[in-house]
N, C-alpha and C positions, 0 to 999 in steps of 0.2 A: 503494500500500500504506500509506503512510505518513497519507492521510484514516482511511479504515477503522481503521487499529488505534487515533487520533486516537477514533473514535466508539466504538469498543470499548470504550474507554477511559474516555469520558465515561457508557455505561451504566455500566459498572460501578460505578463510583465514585458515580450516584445510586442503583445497587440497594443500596449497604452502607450507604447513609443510609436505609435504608428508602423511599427515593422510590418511589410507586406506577407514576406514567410518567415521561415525557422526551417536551418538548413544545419543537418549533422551527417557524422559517418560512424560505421561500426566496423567491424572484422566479422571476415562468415563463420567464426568460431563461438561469436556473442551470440546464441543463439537466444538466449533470456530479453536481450538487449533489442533484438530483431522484433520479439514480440513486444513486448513493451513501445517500441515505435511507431509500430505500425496498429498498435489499441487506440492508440491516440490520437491515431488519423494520418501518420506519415508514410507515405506512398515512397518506393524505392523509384529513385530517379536515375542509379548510374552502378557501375562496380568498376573498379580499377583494382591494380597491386601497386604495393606501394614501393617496390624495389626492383631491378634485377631478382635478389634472390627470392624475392616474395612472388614474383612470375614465375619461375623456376619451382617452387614450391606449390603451385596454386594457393598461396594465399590471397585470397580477395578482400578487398575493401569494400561495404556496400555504401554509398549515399544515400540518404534518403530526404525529403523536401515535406513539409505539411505549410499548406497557405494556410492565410491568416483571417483570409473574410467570411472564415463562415462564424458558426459561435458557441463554436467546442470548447 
């Protein structure tokens, strides 16, 4: 409970600044982290690695993006 109200939190506080979205990344390994983003409304927008060896490895990075005009 205590992530969630954690992200609740951090929308809010960029919707009273006028922020249009709220843009983070994870590791494909944050599996906890992946759901917790996407409960909250954050739509995956990209994947990259973050290195030579993180290609080599398939480690992935995800992106992901949640806009701000609705009223979550």
């Amino acid at each position: 409970g205590l992530a969630r109200a954690l992200c609740r939190e951090v929308l809010g506080f960029a919707r009273a600044r006028g922020c249009g979205a709220v843009v983070l990344s994870t590791s494909a390994v944050q599996v906890a982290a992946q759901r917790l983003y996407e409960g909250q409304g954050f739509r995956r927008v990209g994947t990259s690695y973050p290195s030579l060896l993180g290609t080599a490895l398939n480690f992935q990075i995800f992106h992901y993006r949640r806009e701000l005009g609705d009223s979550a």
